[in-house]
VOBA-1610 file (N, C-alpha, C; in pm, whole numbers, padded with zeros to 5 digits, always signed):
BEGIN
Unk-01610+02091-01754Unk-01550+02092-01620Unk-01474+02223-01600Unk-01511+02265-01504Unk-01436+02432-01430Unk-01331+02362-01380Unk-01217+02516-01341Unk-01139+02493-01307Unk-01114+02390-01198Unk-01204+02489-01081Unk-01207+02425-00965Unk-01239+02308-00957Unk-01291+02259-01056Unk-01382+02079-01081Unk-01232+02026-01098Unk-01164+02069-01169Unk-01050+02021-01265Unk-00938+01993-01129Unk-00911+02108-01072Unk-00808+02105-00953Unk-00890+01957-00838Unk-00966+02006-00816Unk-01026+01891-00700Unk-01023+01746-00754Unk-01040+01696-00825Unk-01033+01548-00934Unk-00879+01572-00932Unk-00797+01670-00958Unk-00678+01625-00990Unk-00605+01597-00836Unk-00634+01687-00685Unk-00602+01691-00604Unk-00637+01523-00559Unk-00785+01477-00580Unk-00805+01353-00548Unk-00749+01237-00624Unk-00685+01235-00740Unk-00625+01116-00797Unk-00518+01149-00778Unk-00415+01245-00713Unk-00270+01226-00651Unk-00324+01165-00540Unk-00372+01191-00459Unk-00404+01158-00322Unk-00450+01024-00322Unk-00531+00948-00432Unk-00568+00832-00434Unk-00409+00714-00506Unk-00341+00817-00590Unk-00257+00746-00661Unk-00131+00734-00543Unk-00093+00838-00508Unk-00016+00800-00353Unk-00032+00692-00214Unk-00176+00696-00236Unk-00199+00568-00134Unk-00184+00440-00183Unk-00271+00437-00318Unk-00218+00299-00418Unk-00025+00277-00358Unk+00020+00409-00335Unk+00234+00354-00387Unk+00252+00282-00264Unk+00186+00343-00174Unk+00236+00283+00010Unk+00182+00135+00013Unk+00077+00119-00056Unk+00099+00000-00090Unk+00155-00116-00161Unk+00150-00063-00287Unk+00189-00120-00424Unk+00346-00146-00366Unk+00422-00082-00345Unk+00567-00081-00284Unk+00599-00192-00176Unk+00527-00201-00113Unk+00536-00312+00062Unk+00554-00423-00116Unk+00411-00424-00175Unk+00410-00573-00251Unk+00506-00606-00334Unk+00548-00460-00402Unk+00672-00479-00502Unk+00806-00532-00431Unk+00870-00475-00325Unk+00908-00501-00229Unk+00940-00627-00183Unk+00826-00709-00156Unk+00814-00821-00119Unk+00870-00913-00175Unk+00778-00889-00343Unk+00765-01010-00444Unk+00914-00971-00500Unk+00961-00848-00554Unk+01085-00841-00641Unk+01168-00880-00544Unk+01254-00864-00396Unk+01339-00912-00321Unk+01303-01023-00318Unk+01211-01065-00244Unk+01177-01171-00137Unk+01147-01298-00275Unk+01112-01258-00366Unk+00994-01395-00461Unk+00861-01433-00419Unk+00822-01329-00305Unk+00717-01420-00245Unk+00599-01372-00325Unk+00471-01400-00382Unk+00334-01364-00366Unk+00270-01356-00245Unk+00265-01219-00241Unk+00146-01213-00113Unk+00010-01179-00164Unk-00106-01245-00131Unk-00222-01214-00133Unk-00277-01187-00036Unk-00227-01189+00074Unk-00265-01139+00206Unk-00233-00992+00219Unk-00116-00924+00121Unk-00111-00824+00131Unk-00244-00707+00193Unk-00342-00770+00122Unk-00461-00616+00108Unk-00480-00643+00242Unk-00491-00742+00324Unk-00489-00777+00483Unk-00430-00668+00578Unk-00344-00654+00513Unk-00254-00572+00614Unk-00303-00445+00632Unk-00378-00409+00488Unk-00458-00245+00472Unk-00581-00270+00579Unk-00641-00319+00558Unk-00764-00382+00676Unk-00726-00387+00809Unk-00604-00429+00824Unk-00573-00407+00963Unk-00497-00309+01027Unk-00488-00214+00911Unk-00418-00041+00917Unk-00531-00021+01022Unk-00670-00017+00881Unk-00793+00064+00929Unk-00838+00017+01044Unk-00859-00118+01067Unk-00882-00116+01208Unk-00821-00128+01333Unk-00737-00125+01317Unk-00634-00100+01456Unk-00590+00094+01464Unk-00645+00176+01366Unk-00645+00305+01348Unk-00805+00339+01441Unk-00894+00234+01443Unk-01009+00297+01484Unk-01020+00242+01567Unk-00974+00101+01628Unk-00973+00064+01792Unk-00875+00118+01892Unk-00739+00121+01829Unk-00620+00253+01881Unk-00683+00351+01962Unk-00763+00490+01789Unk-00791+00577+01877Unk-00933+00601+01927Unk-01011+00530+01892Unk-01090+00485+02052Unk-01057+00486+02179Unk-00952+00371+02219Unk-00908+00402+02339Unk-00793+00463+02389Unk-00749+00556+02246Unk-00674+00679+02303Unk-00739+00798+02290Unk-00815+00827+02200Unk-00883+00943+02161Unk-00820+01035+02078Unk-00698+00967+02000Unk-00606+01041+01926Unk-00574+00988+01840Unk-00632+00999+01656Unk-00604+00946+01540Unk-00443+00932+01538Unk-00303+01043+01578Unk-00214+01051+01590Unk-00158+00939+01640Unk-00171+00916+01812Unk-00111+00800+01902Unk-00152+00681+01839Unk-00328+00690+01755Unk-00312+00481+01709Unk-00245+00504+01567Unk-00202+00619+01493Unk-00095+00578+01400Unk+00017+00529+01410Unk+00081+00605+01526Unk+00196+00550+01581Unk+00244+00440+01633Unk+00130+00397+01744Unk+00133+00303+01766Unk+00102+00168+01692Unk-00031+00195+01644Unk-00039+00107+01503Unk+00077+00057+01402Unk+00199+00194+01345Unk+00285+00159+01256Unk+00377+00018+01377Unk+00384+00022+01518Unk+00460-00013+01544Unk+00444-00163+01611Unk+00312-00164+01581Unk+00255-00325+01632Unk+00245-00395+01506Unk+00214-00325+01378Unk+00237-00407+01263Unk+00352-00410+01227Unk+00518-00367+01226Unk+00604-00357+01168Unk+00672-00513+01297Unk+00631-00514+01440Unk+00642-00624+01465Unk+00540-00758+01456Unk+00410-00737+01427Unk+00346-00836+01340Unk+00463-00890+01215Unk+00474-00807+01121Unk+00537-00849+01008Unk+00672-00909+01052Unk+00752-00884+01152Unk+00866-00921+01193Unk+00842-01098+01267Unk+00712-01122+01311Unk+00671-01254+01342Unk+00652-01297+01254Unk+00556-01271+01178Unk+00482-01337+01075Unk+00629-01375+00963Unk+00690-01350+00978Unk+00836-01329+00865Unk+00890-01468+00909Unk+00900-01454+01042Unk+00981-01556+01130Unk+00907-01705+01121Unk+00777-01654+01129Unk+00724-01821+01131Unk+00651-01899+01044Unk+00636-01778+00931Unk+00561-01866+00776Unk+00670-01848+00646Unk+00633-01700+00612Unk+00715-01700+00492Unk+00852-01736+00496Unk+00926-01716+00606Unk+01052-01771+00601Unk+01085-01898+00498Unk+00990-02006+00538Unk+00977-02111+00521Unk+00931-02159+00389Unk+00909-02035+00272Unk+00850-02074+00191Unk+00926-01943+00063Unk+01009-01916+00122Unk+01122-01826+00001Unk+01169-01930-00127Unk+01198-02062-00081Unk+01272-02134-00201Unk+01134-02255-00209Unk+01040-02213-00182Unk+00927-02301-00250Unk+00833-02279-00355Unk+00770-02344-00466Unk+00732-02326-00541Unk+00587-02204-00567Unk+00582-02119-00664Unk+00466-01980-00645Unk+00341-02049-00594Unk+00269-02153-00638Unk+00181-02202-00602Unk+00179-02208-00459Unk+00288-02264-00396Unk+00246-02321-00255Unk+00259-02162-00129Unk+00348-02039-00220Unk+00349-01906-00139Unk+00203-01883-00188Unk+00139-01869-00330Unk-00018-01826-00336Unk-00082-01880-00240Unk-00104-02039-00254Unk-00185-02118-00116Unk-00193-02054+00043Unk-00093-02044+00051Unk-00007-01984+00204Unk-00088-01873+00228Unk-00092-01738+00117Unk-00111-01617+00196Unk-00286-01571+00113Unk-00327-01704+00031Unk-00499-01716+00032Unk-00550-01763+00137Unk-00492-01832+00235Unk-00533-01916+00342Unk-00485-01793+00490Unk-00404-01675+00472Unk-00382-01620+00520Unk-00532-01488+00551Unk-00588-01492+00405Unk-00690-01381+00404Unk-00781-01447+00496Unk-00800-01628+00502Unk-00933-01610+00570Unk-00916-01632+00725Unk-00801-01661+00739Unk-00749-01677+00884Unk-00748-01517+00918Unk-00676-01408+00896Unk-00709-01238+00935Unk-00873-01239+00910Unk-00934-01249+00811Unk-01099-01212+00855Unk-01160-01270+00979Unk-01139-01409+00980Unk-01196-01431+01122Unk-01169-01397+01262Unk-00968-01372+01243Unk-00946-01278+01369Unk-01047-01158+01357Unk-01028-01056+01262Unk-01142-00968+01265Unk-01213-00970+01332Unk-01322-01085+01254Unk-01411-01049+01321Unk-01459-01117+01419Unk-01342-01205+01491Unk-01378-01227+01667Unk-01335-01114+01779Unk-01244-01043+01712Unk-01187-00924+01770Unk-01223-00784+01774Unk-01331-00761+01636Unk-01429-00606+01638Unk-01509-00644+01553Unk-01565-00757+01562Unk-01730-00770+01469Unk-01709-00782+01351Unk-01812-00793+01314Unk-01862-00721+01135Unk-01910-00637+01133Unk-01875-00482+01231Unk-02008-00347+01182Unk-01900-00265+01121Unk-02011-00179+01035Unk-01895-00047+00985Unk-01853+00028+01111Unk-01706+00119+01112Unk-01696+00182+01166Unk-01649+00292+01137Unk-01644+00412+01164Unk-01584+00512+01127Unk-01445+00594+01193Unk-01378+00682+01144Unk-01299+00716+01238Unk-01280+00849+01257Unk-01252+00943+01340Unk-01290+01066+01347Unk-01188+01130+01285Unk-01202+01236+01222Unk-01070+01310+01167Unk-01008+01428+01304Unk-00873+01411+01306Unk-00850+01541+01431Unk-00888+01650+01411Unk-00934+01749+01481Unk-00968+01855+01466Unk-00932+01996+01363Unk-00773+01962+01391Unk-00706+02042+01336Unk-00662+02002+01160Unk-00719+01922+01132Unk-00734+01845+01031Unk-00842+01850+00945Unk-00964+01886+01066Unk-01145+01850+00975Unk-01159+02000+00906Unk-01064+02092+00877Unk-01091+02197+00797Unk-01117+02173+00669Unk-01174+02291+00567Unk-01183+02291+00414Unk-01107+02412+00375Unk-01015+02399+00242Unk-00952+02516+00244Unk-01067+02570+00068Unk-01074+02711+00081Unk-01196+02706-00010Unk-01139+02779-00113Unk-01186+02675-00202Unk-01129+02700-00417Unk-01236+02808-00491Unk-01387+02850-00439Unk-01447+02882-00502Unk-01584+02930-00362Unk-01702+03009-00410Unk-01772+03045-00297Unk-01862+02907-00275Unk-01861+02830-00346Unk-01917+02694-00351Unk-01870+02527-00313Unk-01717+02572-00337Unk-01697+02452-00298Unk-01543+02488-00252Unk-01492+02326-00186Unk-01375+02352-00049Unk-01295+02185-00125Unk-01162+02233-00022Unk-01121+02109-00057Unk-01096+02094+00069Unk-01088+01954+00133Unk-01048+01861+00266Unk-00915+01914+00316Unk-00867+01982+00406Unk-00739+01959+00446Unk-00693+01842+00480Unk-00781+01726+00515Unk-00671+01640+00579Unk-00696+01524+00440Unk-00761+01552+00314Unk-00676+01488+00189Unk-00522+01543+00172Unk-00522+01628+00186Unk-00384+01688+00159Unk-00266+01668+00271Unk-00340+01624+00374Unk-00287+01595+00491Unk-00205+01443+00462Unk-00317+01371+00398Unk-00258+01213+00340Unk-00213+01192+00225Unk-00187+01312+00115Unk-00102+01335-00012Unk+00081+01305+00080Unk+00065+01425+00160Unk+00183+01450+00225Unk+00226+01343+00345Unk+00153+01279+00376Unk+00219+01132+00455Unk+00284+01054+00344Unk+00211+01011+00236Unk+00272+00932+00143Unk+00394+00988+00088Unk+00388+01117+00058Unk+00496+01160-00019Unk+00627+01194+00072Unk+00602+01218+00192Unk+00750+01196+00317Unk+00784+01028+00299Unk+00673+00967+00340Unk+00693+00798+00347Unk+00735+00775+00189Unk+00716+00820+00104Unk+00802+00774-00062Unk+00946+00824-00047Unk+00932+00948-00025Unk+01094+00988+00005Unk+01222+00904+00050Unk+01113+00909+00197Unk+01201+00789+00300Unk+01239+00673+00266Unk+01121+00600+00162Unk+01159+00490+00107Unk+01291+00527+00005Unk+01278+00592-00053Unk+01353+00603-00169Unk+01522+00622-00134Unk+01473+00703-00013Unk+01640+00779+00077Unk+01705+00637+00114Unk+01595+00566+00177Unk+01662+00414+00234Unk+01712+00345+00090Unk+01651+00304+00016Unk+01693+00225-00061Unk+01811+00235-00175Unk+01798+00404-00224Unk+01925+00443-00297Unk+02027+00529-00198Unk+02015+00495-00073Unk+02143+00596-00004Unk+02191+00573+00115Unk+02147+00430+00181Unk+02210+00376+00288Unk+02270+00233+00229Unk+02322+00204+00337Unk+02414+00088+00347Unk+02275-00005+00380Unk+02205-00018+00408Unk+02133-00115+00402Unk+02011-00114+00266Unk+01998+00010+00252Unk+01961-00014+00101Unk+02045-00087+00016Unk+02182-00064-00001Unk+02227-00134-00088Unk+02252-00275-00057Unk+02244-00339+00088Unk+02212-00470+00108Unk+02082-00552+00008Unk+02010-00448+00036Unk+01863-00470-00024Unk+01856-00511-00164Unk+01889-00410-00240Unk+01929-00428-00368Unk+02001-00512-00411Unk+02157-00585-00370Unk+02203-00680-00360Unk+02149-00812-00352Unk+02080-00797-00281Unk+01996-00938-00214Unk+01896-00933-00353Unk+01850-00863-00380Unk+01728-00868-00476Unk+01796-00909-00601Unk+01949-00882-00631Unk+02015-00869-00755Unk+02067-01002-00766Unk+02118-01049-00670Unk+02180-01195-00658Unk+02205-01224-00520Unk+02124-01351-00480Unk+02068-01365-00352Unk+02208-01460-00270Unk+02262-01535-00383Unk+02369-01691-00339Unk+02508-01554-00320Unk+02517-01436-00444Unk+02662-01371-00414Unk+02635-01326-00283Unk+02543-01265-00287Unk+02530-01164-00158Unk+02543-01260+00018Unk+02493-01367-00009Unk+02556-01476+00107Unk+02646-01481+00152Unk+02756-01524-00024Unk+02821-01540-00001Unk+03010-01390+00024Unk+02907-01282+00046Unk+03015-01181+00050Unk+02962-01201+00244Unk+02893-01229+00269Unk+02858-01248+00444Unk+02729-01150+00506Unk+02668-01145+00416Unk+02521-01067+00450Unk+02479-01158+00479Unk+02382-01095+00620Unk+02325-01176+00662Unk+02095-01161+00532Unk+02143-01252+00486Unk+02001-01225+00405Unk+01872-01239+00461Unk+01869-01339+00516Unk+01753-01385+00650Unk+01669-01272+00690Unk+01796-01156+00761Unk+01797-01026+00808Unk+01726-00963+00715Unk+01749-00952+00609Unk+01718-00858+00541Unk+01619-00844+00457Unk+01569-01018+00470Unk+01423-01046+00410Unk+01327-00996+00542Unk+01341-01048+00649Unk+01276-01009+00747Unk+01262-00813+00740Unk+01378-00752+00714Unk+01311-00654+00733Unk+01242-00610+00598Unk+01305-00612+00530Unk+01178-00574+00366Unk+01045-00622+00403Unk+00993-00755+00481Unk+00882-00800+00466Unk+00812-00726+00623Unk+00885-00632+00714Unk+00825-00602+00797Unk+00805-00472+00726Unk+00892-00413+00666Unk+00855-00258+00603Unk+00764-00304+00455Unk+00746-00394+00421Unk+00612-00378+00324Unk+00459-00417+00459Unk+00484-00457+00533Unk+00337-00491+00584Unk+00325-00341+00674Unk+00461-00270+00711Unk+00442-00121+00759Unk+00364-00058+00701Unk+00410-00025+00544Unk+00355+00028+00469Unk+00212+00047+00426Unk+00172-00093+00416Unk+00010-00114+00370Unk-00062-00046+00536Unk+00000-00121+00630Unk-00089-00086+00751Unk-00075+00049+00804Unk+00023+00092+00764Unk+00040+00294+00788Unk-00101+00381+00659Unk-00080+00265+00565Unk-00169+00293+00425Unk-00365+00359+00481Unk-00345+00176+00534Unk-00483+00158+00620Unk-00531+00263+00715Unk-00460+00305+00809Unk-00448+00344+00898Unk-00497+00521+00855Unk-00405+00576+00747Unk-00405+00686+00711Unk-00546+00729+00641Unk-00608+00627+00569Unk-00722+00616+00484Unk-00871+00600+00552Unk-00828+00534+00678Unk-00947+00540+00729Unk-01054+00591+00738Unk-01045+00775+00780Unk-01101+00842+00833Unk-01217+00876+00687Unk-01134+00792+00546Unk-01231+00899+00447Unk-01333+00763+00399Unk-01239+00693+00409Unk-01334+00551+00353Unk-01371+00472+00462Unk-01395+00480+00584Unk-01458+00390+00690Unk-01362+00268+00672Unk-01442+00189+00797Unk-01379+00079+00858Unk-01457-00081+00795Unk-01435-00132+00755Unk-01544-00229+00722Unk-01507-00358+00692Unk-01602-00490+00724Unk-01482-00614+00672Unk-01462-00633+00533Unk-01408-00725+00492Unk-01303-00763+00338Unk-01280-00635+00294Unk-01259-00518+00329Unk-01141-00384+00257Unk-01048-00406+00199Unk-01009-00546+00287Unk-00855-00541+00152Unk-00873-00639+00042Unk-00947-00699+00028Unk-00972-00775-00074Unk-01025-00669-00241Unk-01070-00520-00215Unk-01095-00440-00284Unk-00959-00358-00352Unk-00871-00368-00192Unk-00731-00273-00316Unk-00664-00318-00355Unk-00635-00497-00329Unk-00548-00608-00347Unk-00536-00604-00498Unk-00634-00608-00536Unk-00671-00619-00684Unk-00594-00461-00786Unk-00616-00354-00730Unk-00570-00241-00749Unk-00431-00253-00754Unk-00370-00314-00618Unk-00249-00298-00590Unk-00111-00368-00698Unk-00189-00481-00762Unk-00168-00560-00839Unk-00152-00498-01008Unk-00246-00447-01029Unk-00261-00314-01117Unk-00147-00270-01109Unk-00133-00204-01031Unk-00032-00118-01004Unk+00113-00165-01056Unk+00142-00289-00973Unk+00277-00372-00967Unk+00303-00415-01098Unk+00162-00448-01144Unk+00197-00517-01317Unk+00279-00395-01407Unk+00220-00279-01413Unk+00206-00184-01498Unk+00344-00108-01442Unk+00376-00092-01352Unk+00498+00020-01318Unk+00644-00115-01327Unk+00589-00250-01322Unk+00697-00320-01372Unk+00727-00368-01258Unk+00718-00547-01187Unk+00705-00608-01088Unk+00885-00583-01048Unk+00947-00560-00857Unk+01053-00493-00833Unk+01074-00372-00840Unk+00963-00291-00890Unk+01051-00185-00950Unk+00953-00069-00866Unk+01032+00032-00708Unk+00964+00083-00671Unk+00943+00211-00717Unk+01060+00265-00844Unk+00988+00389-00898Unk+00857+00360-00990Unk+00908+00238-01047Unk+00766+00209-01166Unk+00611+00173-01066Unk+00651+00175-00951Unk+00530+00153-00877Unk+00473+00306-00875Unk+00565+00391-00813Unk+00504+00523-00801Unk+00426+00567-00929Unk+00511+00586-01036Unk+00465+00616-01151Unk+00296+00543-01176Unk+00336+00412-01189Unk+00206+00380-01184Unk+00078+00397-01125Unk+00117+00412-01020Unk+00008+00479-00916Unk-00077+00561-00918Unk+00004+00658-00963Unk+00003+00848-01022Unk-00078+00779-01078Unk-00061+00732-01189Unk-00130+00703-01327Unk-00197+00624-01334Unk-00261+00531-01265Unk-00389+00473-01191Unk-00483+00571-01120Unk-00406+00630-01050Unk-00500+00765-00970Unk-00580+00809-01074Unk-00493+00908-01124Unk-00527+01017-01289Unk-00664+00903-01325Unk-00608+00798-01405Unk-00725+00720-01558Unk-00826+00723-01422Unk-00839+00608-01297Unk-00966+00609-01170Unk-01004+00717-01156Unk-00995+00819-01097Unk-01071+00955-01080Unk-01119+00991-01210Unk-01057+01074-01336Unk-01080+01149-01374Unk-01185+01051-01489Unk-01182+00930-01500Unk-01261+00807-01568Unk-01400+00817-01501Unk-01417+00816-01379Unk-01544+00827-01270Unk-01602+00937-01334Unk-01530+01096-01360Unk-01600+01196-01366Unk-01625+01194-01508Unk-01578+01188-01591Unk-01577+01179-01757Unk-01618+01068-01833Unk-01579+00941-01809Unk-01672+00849-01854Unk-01731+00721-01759Unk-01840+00777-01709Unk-01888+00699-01592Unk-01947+00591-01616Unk-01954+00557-01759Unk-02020+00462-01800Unk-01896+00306-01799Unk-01828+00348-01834Unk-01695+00259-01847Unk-01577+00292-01757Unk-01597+00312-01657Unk-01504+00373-01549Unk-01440+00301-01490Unk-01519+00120-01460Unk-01453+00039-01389Unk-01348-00043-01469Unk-01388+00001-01598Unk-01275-00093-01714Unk-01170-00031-01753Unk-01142+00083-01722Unk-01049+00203-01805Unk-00901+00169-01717Unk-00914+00140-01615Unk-00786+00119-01532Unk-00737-00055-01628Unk-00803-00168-01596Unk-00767-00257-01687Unk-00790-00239-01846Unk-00781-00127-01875Unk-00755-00135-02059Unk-00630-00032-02051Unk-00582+00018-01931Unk-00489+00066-01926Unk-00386-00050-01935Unk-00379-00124-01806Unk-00283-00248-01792Unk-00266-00294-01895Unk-00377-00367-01964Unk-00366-00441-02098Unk-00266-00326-02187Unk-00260-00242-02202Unk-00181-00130-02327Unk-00103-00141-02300Unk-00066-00103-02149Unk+00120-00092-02102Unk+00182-00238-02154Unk+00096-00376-02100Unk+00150-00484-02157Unk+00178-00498-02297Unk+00095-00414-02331Unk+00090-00513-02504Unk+00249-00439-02536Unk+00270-00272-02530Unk+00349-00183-02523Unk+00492-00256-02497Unk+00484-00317-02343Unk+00628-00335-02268Unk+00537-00439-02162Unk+00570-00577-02211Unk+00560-00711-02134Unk+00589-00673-01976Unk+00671-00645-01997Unk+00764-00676-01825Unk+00753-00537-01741Unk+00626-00434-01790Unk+00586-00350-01720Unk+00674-00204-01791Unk+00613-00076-01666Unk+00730+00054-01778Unk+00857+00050-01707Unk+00890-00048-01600Unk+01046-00017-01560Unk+01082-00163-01509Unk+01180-00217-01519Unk+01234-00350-01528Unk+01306-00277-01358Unk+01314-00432-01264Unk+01404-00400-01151Unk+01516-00324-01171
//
């Protein structure tokens, strides 16, 4: 492998390992505050992508259905908060698994009474569909690098919120001890509702951002759910730096596994998991 082979695989497993965090995070998020299992999570990526390609359809601007998109799912998640999971924070894992398996097939059929079952694609903006060129042969995507750098503002932001506002440290609180934090007069309710609207932000800003390279298509999220999970095990369930980390490092073994050993490529990410476990049970970073 040449350089340029070497840079492009490495440019694409940040870029793949960063999208894994925008997700992996909503779930870590969820499950370490909240307790909940979501399996509906990968749902929310599915309905990034397609509300990114019915948006800008009828705007004609990948930009306006991001925007708008982040802001119809962050109040999706603010309903959906209000009228299921609420209800199922102090109930047993089984009956939150039940809940948000029964959630995947209720979103597929909205789907697909609402935009079919066809693939769709989504256009990249203009100023975006450039290649910046590594070699007289080959280019790299500007607008991969375009979605390195969404994730990595949106990690920031996460990170700024959670270690440096006053409602981060609600957050953390709540996650640390749920009965003290009541009882100092937080309102917790509040604050599950918003963690669970900024993890379904997340995945559907995820969706949304990814579109343009991987198409539109039904069960999508049932493909990164599984990934995302990966992820959460291995960087240590709660824990949103061990999510990043992990990510990275899901990216890295997935890409550079595809190009180097293609024979065993789909197993190398789970013989990763399995090591970190055998290594450190409770993942590489404890809440």
């Amino acid at each position: 492998m040449d350089f340029a082979n070497f840079l492009i695989q490495l440019l694409n497993s940040v870029q793949y390992g960063l999208l894994l965090f925008m997700l992996a995070a909503g779930l870590t998020l969820i499950f370490g505050i909240m307790g909940v299992v979501n399996l509906a999570h990968g749902s929310f990526y599915m309905l990034g992508a397609y509300l990114a390609w019915w948006l800008s359809s009828l705007s004609g601007s990948l930009t306006v259905a991001i925007i708008g998109g982040a802001v119809l799912a962050i109040a999706f998640g603010l309903l959906l908060e209000r009228l299921l999971f609420r209800h199922f924070y102090d109930r047993d894992h089984l009956d939150q698994v039940l809940l948000t398996f029964g959630l995947i097939y209720i979103f597929e059929e909205a789907r697909s009474m609402l935009w079919g079952d066809d693939v769709h694609g989504v256009k990249i903006p203009e100023l975006l569909a450039a290649s910046i060129p590594l070699t007289e042969n080959q280019s790299y995507p500007v607008y991969r690098l375009f979605m390195s750098g969404v994730c990595i503002v949106l990690a920031l932001g996460l990170y700024l919120l959670i270690s440096r506002t006053r409602l981060g440290m609600k957050i953390r609180a709540g996650a640390f001890n749920r009965e003290m934090t009541e009882a100092l007069g937080i309102n917790i309710k509040r604050i599950h509702a918003i963690v669970f609207a900024m993890g379904v932000g997340l995945a559907t800003i995820a969706g949304m951002v990814a579109s343009p390279i991987s198409s539109v298509y039904p069960n999508m999220g049932s493909q990164v759910l599984i990934m995302c999970f990966v992820v959460v095990v291995i960087g240590g369930i709660g824990s949103v730096r061990g999510a990043l980390i992990s990510a990275l490092l899901v990216g890295l073994v997935d890409t550079f596994g595809k190009v180097l050993l293609p024979q065993i490529a789909g197993m190398l990410v789970y013989m990763l998991m399995a090591a970190v476990l055998l290594w450190k049970p409770e993942g590489l970073f404890k809440q």
